[in-house]
C-alpha positions in Angstrom: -4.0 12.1 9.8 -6.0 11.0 6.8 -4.2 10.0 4.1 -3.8 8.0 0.8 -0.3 7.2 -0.6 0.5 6.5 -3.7 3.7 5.5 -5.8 5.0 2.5 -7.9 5.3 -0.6 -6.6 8.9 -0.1 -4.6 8.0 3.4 -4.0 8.3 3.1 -0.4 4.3 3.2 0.2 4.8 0.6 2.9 7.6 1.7 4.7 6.3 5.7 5.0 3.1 4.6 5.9 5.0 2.5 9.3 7.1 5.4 10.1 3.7 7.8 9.9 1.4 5.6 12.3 4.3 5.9 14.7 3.8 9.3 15.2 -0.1 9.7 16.1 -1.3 6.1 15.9 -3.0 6.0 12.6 -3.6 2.8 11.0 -1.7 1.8 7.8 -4.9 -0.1 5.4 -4.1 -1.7 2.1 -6.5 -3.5 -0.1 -4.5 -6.7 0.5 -4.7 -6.8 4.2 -8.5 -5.8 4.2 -9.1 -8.4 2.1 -7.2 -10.8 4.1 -9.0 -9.9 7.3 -12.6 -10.2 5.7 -11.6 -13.2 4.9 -10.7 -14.4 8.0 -13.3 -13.3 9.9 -15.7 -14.4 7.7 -18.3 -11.5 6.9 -20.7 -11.8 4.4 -18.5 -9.8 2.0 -15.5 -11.4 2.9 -17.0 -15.1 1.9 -17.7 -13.6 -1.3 -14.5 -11.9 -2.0 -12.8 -15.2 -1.1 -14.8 -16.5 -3.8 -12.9 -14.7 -6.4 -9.5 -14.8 -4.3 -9.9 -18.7 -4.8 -10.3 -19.1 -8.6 -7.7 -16.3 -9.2 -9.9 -13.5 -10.0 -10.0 -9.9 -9.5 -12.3 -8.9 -6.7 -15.0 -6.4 -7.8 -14.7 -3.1 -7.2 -18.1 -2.8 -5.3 -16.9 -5.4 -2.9 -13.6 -3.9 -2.2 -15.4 -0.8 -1.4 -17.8 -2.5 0.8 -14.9 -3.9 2.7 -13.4 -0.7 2.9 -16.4 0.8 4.0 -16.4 -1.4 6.9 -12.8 -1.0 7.7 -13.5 2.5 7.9 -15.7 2.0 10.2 -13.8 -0.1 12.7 -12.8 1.7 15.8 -9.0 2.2 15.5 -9.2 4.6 12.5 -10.8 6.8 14.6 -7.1 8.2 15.2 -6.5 8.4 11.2 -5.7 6.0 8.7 -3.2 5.6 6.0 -4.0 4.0 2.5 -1.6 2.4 1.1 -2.0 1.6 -2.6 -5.8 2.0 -2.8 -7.7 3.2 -4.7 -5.6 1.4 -7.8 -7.9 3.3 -10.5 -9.9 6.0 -11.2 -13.2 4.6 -10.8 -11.8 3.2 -7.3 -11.3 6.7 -6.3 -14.4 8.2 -7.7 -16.1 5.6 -5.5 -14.3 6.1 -2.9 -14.9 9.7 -2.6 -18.5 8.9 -2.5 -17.9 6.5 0.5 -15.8 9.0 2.3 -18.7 11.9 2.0 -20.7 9.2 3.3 -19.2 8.3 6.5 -18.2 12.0 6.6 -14.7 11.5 6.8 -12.5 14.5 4.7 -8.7 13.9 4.1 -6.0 15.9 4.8 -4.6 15.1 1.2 -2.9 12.6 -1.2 0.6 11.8 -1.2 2.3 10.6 -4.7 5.9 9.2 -4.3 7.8 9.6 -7.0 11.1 7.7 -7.5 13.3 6.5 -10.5 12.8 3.7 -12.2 16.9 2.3 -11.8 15.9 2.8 -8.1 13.1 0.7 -8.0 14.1 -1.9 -9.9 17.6 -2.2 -7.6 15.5 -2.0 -4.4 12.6 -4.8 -5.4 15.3 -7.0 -7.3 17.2 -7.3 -4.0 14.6 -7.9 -2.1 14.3 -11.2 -0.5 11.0 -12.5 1.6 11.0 -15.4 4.2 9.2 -18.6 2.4 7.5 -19.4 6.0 3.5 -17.8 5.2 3.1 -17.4 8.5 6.1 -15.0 8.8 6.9 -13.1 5.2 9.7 -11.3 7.1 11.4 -9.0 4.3 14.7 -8.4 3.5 17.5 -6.3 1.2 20.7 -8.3 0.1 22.1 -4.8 0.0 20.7 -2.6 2.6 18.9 -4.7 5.4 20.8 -8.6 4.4 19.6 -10.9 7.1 22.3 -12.1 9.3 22.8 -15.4 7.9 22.5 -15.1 4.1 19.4 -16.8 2.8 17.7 -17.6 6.0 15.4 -15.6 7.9 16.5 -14.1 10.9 13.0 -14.5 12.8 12.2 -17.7 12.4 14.9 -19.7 10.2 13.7 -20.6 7.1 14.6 -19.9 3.6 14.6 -16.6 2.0 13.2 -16.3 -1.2 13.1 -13.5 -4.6 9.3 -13.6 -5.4 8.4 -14.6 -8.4 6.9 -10.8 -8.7 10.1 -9.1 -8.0 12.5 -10.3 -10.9 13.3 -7.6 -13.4 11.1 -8.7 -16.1 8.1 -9.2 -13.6 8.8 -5.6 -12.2 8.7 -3.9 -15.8 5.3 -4.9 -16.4 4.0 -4.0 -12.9 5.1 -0.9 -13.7 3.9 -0.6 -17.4 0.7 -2.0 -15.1 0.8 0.9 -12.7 1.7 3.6 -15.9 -1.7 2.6 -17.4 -3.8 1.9 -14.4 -2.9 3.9 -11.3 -0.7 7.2 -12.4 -3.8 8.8 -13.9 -4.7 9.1 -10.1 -2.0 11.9 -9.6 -4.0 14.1 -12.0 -7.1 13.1 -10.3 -6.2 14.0 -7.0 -4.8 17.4 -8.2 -7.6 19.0 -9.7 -9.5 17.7 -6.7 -6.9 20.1 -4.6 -5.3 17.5 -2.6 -1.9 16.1 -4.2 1.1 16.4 -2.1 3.6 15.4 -4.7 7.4 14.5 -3.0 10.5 13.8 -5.1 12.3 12.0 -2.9 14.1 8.3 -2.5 14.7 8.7 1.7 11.8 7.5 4.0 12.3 10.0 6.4 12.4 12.9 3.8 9.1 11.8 2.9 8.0 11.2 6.1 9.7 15.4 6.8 7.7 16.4 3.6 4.1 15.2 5.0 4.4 16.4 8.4 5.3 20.0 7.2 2.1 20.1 4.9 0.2 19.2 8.2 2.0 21.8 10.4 2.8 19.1 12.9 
C-alpha cells in the first residue's frame, strides 16, 4: 500500500501506520525520521539539513523533498510506504505530487484521522516518554502505565511529560496544525483521494483502510 496519513498531533498517525506495515510490510516514513537518517549517514543533503537542524531552523522545503525523494527510492518501499505527517502544507504536497509523478509512483489515497479535541488533549497529556535518547520508549499513565510508575520499563530510567505535550503546548500545535496542515484534507479531496475516518480506535481505522483497498 501507498499511503499518506494525516491527523492532528495525537491523532493516532503513529500507531495506524505500525499496525498497517504489519500486514504487507510497508514502511512507516515521517519527515522526522528521514531527517534523522540523512543525518546520520551523512549525504550531501543530509549535512546540509543538519545545518538548519543545529541553529533551530526549519529545514527547507526543497531539501525535505530531496530527502524524500531519496527515501523513496531506497529499496524497502518497494513493498509500499506509509507517510506519516508529511507533507505538513500545501506547497509540500503540491511538491510532492510532482516527485511522485516523477519516480512514477501513484497512491492508493490519503487517509485524514479525525478525532476530538477532549480526546487528544487526554491522550498526549498523559503521555509520558523515557528521558534515555537512545530509547524514547512511550507510555500512557492511563492506558499503557509502565510497570513501575515513572520509570521505563525497557531500560530504567525516568519517564518524562515533554515539554510539547502539556495542555498549553498542545493548544497551539493544534491552532498550528488548524492553520498549516487541515487545508490538506480539501487538497487531497478534489484531487479524488481522501479517505476520511471518524474514528478514535486503532484498529477501526486500521478496518476502515483495508476495506477501501479490498484486502
Amino acid at each position: 500500500m501507498r499511503l499518506i496519513l494525516l491527523g492532528a498531533p495525537g491523532a493516532g498517525k503513529g500507531t495506524v501506520a505500525k499496525l498497517l506495515t504489519q500486514l504487507d510490510g510497508s514502511v512507516q516514513i515521517s519527515t522526522g525520521d528521514i531527517l534523522r537518517s540523512a543525518v546520520r549517514e551523512g549525504s550531501d543533503l543530509g549535512k546540509k539539513a543538519q545545518g538548519y537542524m543545529t541553529r533551530g531552523e526549519l529545514v527547507p522545503d526543497a531539501l525535505i523533498m530531496g530527502i524524500m525523494g531519496e527515501r523513496l527510492m531506497e529499496n524497502d518501499c518497494k513493498s509500499g510506504f506509509l507517510l506519516d505527517g508529511f507533507p505538513r502544507t500545501i506547497p509540500q504536497a503540491e511538491e510532492l505530487k510532482i516527485l511522485l509523478e516523477k519516480l512514477h509512483i501513484t497512491l492508493d489515497f490519503v487517509v485524514n484521522l479525525n478525532v476530538p479535541k477532549n480526546i487528544i488533549l487526554d491522550r498526549l497529556t498523559t503521555r509520558r516518554t523515557c528521558s534515555n535518547p537512545e530509547c524514547q520508549a512511550i507510555y500512557n499513565i492511563k492506558s499503557m502505565p509502565s510497570k513501575v510508575e515513572g520509570i521505563c520499563d525497557k531500560c530504567g530510567s525516568p519517564t518524562i511529560q515533554r515539554d510539547d505535550e502539556t495542555e498549553e503546548a498542545i493548544t497551539k500545535r493544534l491552532d498550528t496544525f488548524n492553520e498549516q496542515t487541515a487545508p490538506l484534507v480539501d487538497f487531497y479531496n478534489n484531487e479524488g483521494l481522501l479517505l476520511d475516518i471518524n474514528a478514535t480506535s486503532s484498529d477501526a481505522v486500521v478496518s476502515a483502510i483495508r476495506e477501501r483497498l479490498g484486502s
